[in-house]
N, CA, C and O atoms as CSV, one atom per row, in Angstrom:
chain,resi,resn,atom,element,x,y,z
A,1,UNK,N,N,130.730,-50.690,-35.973
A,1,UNK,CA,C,131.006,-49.722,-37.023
A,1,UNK,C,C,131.143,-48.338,-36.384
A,1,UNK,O,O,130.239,-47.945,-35.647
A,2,UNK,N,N,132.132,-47.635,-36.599
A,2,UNK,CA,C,132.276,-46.103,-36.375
A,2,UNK,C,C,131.307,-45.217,-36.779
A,2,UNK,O,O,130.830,-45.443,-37.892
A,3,UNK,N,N,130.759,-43.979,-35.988
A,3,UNK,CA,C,129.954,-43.534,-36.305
A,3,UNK,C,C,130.406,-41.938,-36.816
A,3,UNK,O,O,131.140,-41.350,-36.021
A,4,UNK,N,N,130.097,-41.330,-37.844
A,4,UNK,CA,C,130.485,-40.325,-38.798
A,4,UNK,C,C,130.330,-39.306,-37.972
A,4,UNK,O,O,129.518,-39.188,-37.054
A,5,UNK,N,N,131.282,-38.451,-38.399
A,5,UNK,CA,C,131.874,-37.326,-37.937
A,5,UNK,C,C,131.599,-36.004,-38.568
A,5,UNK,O,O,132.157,-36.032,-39.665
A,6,UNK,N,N,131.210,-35.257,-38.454
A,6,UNK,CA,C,131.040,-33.975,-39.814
A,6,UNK,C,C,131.800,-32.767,-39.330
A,6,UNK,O,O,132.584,-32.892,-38.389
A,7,UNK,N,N,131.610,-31.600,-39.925
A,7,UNK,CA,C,131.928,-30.674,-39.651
A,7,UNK,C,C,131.344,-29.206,-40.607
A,7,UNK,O,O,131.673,-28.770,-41.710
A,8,UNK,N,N,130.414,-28.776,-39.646
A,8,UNK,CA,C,129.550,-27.818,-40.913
A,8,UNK,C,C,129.297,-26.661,-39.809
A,8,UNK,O,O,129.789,-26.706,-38.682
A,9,UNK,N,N,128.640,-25.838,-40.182
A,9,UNK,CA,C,128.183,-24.328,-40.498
A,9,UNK,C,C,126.553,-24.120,-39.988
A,9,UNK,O,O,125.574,-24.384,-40.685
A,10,UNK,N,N,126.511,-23.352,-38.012
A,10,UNK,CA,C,124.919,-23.220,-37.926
A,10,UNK,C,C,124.319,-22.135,-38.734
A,10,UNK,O,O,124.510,-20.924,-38.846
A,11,UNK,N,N,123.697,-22.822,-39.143
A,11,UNK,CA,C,122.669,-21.546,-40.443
A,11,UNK,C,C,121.650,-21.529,-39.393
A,11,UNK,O,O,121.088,-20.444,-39.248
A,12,UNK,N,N,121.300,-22.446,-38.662
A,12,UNK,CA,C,119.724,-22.093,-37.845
A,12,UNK,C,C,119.722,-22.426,-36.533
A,12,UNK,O,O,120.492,-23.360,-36.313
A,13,UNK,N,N,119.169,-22.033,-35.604
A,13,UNK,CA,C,119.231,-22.020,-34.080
A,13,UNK,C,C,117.857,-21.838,-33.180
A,13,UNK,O,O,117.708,-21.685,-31.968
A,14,UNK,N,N,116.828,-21.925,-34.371
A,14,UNK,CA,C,115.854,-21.754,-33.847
A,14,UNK,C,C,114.354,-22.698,-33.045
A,14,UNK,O,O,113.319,-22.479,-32.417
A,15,UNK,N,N,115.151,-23.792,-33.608
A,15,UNK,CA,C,114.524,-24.501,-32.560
A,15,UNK,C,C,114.644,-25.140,-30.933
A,15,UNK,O,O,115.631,-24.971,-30.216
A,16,UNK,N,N,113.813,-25.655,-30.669
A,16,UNK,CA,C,113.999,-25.577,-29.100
A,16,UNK,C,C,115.563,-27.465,-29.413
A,16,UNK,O,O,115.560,-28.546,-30.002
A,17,UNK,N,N,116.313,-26.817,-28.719
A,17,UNK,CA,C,117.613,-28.492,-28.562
A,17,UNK,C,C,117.990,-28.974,-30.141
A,17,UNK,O,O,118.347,-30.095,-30.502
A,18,UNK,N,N,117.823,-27.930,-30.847
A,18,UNK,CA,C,118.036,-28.450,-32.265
A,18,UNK,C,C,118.332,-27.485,-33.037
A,18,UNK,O,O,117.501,-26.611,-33.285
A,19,UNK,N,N,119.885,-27.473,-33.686
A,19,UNK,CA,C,120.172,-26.711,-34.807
A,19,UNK,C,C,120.349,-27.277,-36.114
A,19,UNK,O,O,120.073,-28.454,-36.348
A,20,UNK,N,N,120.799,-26.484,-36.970
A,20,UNK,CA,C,120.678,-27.219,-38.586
A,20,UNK,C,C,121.914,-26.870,-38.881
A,20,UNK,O,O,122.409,-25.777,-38.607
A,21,UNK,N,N,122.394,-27.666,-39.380
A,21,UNK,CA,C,124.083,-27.407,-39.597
A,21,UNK,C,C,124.216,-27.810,-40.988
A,21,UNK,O,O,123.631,-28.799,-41.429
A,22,UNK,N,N,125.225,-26.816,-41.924
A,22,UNK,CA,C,124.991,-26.567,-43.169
A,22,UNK,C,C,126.578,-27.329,-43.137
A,22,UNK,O,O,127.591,-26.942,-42.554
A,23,UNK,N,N,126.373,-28.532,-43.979
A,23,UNK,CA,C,128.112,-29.273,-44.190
A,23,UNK,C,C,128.525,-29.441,-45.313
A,23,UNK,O,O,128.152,-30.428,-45.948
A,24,UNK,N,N,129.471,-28.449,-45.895
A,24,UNK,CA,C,130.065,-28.397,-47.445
A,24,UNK,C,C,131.096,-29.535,-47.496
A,24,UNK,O,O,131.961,-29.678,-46.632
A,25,UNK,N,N,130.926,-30.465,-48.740
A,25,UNK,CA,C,132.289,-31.112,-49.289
A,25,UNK,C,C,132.622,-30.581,-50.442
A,25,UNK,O,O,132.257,-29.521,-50.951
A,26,UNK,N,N,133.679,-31.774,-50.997
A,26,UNK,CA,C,133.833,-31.170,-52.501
A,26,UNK,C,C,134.268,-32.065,-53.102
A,26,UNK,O,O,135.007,-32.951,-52.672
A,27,UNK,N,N,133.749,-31.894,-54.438
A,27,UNK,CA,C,133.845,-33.195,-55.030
A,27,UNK,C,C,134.292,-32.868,-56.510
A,27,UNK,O,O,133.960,-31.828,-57.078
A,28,UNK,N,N,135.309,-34.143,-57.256
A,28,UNK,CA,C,135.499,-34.125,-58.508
A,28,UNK,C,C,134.488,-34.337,-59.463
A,28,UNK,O,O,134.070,-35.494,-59.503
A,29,UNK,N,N,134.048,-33.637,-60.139
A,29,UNK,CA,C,132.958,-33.695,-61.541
A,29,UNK,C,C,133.624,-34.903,-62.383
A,29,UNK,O,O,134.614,-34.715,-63.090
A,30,UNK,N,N,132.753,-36.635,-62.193
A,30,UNK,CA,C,132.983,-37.366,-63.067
A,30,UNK,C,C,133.942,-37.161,-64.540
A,30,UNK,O,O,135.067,-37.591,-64.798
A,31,UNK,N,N,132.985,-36.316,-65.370
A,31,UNK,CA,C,133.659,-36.149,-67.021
A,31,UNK,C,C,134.271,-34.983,-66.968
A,31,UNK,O,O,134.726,-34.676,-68.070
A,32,UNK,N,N,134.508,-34.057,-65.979
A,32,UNK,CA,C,135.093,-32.105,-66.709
A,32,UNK,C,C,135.769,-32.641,-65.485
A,32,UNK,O,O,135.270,-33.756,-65.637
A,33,UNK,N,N,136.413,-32.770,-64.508
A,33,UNK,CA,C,137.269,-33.098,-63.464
A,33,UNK,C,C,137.180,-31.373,-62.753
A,33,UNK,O,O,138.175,-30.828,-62.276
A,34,UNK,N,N,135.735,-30.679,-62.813
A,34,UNK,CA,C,136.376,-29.899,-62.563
A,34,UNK,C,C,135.811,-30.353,-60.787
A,34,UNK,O,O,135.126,-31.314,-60.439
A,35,UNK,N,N,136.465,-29.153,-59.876
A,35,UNK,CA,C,135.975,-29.243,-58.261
A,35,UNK,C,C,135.144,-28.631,-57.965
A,35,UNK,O,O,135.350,-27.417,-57.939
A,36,UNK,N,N,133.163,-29.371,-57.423
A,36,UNK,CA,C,132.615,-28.677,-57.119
A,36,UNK,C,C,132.379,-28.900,-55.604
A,36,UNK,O,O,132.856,-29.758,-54.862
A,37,UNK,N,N,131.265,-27.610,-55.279
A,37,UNK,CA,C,130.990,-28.095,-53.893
A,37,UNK,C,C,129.631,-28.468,-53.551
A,37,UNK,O,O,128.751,-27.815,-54.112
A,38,UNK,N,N,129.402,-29.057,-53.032
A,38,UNK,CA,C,128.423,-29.856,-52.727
A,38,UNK,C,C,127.902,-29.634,-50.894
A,38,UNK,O,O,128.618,-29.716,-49.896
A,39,UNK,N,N,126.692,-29.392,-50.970
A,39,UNK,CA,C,126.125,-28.944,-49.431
A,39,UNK,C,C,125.099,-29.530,-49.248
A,39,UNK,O,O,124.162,-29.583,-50.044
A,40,UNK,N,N,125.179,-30.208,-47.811
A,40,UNK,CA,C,124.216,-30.850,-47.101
A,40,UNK,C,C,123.658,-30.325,-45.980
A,40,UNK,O,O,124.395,-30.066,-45.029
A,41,UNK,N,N,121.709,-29.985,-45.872
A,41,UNK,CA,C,121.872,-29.399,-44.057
A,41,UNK,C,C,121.188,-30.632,-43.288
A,41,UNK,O,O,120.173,-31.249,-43.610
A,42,UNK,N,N,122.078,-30.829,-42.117
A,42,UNK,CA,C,121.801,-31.705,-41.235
A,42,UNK,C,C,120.885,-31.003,-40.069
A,42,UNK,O,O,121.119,-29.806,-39.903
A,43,UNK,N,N,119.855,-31.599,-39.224
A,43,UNK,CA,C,119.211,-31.719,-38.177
A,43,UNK,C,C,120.257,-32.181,-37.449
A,43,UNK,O,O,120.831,-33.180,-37.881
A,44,UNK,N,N,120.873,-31.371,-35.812
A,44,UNK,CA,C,121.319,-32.124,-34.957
A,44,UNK,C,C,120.895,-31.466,-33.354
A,44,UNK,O,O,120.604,-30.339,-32.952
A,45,UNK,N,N,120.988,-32.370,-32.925
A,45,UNK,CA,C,120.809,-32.210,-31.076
A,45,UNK,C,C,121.585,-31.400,-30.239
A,45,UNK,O,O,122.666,-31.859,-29.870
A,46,UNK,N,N,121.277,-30.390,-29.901
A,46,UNK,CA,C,121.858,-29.580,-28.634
A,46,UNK,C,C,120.878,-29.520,-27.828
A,46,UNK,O,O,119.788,-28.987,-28.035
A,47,UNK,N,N,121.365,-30.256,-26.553
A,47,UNK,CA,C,121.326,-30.548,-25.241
A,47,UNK,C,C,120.445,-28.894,-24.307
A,47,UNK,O,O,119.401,-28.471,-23.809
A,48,UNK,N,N,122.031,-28.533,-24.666
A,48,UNK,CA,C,121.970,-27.030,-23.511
A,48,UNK,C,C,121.192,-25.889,-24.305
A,48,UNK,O,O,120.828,-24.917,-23.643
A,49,UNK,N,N,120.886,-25.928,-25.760
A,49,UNK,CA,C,120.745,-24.871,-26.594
A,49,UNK,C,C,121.750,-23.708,-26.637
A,49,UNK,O,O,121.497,-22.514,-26.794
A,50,UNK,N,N,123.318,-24.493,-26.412
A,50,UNK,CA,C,124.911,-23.938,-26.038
A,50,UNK,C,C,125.656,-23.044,-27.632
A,50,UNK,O,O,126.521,-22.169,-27.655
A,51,UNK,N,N,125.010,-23.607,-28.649
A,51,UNK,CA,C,125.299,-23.398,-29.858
A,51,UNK,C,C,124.857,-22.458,-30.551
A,51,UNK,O,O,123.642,-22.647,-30.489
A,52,UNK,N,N,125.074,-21.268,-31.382
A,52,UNK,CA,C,124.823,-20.145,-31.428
A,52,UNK,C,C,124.892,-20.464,-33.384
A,52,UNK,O,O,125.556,-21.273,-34.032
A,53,UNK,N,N,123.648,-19.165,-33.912
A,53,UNK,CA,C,124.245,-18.993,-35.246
A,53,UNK,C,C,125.794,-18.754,-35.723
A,53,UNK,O,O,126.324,-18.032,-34.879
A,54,UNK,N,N,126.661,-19.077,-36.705
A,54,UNK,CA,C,127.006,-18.771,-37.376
A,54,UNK,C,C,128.677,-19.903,-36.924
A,54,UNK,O,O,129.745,-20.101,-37.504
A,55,UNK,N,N,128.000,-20.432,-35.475
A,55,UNK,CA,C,129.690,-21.355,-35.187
A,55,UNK,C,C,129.778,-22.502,-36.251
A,55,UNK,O,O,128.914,-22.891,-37.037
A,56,UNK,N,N,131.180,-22.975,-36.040
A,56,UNK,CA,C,131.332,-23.841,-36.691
A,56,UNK,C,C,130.992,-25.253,-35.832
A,56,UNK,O,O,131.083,-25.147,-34.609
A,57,UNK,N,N,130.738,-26.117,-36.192
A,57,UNK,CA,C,130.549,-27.381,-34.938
A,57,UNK,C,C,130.986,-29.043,-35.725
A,57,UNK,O,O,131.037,-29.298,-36.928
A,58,UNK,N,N,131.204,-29.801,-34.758
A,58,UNK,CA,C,131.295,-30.977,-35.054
A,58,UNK,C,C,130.280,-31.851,-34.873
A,58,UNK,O,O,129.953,-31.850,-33.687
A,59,UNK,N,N,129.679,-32.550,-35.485
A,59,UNK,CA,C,128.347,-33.504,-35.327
A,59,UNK,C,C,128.649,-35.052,-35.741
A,59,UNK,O,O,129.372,-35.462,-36.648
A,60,UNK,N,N,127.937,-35.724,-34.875
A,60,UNK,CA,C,128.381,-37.142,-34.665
A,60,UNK,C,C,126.929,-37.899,-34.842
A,60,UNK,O,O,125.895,-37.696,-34.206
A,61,UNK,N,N,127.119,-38.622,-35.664
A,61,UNK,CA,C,125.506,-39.820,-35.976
A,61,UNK,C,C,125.515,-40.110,-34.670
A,61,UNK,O,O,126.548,-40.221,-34.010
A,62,UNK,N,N,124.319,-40.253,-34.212
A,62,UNK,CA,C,123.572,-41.347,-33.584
A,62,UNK,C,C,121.615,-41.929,-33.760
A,62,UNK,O,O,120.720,-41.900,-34.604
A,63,UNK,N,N,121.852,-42.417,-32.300
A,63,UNK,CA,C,120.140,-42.848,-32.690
A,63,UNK,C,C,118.836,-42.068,-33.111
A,63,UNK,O,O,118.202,-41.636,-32.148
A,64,UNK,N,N,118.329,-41.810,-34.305
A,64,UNK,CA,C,117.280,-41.360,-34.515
A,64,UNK,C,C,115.993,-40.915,-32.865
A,64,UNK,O,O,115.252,-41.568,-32.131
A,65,UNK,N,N,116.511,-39.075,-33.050
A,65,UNK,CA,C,115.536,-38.686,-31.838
A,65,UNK,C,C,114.201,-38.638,-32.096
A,65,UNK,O,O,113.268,-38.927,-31.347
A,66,UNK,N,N,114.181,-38.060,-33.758
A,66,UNK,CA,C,113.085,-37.923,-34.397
A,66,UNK,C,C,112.648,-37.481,-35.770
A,66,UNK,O,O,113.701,-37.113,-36.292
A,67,UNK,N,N,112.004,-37.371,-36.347
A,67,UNK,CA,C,111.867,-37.386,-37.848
A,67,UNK,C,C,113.206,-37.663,-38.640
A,67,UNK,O,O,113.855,-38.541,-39.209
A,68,UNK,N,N,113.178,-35.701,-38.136
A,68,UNK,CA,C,114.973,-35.086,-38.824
A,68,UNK,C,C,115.938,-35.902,-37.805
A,68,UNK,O,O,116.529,-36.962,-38.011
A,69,UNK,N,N,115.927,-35.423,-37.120
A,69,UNK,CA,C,117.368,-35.547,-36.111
A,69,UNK,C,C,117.816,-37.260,-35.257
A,69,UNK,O,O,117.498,-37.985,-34.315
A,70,UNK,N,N,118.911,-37.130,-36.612
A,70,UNK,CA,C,119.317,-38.708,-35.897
A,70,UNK,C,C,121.540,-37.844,-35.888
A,70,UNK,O,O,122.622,-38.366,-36.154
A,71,UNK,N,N,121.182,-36.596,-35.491
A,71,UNK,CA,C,123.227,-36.435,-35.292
A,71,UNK,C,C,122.660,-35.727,-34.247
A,71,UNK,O,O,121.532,-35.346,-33.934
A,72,UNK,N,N,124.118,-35.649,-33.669
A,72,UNK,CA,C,124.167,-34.710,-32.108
A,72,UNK,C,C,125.308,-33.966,-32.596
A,72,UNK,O,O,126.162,-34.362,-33.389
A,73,UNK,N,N,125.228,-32.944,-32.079
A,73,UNK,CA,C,126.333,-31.665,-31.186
A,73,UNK,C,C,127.369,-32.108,-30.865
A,73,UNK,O,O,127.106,-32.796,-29.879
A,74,UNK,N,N,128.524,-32.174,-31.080
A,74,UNK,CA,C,129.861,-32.592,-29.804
A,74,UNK,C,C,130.673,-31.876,-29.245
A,74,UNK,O,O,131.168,-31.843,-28.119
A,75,UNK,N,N,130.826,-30.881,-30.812
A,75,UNK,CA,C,131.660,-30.013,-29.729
A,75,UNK,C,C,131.960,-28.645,-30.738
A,75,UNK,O,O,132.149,-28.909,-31.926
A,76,UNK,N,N,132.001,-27.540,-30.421
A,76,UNK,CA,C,132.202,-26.342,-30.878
A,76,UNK,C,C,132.897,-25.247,-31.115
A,76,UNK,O,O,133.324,-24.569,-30.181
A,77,UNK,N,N,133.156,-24.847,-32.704
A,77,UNK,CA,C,134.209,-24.658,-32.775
A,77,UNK,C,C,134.757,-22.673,-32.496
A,77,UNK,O,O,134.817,-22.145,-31.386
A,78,UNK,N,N,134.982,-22.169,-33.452
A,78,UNK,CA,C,135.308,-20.667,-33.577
A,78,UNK,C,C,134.037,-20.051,-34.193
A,78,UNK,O,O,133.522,-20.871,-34.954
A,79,UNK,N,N,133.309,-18.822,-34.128
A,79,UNK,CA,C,132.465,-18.406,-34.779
A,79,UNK,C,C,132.873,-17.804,-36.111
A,79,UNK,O,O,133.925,-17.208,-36.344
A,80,UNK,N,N,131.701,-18.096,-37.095
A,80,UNK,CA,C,131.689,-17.691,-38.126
A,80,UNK,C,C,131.863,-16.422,-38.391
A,80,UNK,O,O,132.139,-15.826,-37.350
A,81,UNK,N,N,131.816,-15.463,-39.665
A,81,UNK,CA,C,131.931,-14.460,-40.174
A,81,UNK,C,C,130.254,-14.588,-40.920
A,81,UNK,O,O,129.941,-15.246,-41.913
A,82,UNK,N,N,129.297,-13.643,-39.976
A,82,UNK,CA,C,128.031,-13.837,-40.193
A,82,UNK,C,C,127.774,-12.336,-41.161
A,82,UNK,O,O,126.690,-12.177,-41.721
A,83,UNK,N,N,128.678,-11.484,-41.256
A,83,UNK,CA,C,128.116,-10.720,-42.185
A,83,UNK,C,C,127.999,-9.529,-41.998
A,83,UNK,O,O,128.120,-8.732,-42.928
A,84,UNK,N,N,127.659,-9.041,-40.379
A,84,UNK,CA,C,126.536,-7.912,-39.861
A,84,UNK,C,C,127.507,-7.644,-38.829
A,84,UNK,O,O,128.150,-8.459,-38.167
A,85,UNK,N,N,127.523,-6.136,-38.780
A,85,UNK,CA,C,128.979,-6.094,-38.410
A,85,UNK,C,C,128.126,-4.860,-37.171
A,85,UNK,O,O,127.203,-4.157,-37.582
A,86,UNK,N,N,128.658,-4.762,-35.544
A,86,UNK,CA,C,128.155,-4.429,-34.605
A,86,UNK,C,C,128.153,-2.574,-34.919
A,86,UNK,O,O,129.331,-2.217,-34.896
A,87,UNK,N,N,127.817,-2.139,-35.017
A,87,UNK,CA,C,128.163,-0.463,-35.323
A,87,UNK,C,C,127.587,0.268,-33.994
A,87,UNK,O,O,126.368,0.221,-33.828
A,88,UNK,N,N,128.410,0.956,-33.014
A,88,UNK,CA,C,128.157,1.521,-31.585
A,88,UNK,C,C,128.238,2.695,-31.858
A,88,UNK,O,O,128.095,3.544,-30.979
């Protein structure tokens, strides 16, 4: 069986080899058809601690490391628009 693929949003970076990745879908409302969105945060594995707030990343199931974290890290995308803007 293929193992799932995501694509979400680091909201957190603060643990040691482990970020939390925030993964929006969207979905049709059964009876009002209207489109909502729907958000999941995943536990996943970084290796290098290479992954920074606010990137976008790809995460791939695998074997349960521990409690939370059964996805890994694969690969990383463009950084987010975090908000806080550098003023020199």
């Amino acid at each position: 069986m293929p193992k799932r693929v995501l694509t979400g949003t680091i909201v957190s970076d603060k643990g040691d080899k482990t970020v939390v990745v925030n993964v929006e879908r969207k979905v049709k409302h059964p009876l009002y058809g209207k489109i909502i969105r729907r958000t999941k945060k995943y536990h996943a594995h970084d290796e290098g601690n290479v992954f920074k707030l606010g990137q976008t990343v790809r995460i791939e199931e695998c074997a349960p490391m521990s409690k939370l974290k059964t996805w890994k890290v694969i690969e990383g995308g463009g950084v987010a628009d975090t908000g806080v803007e550098d003023v020199a």
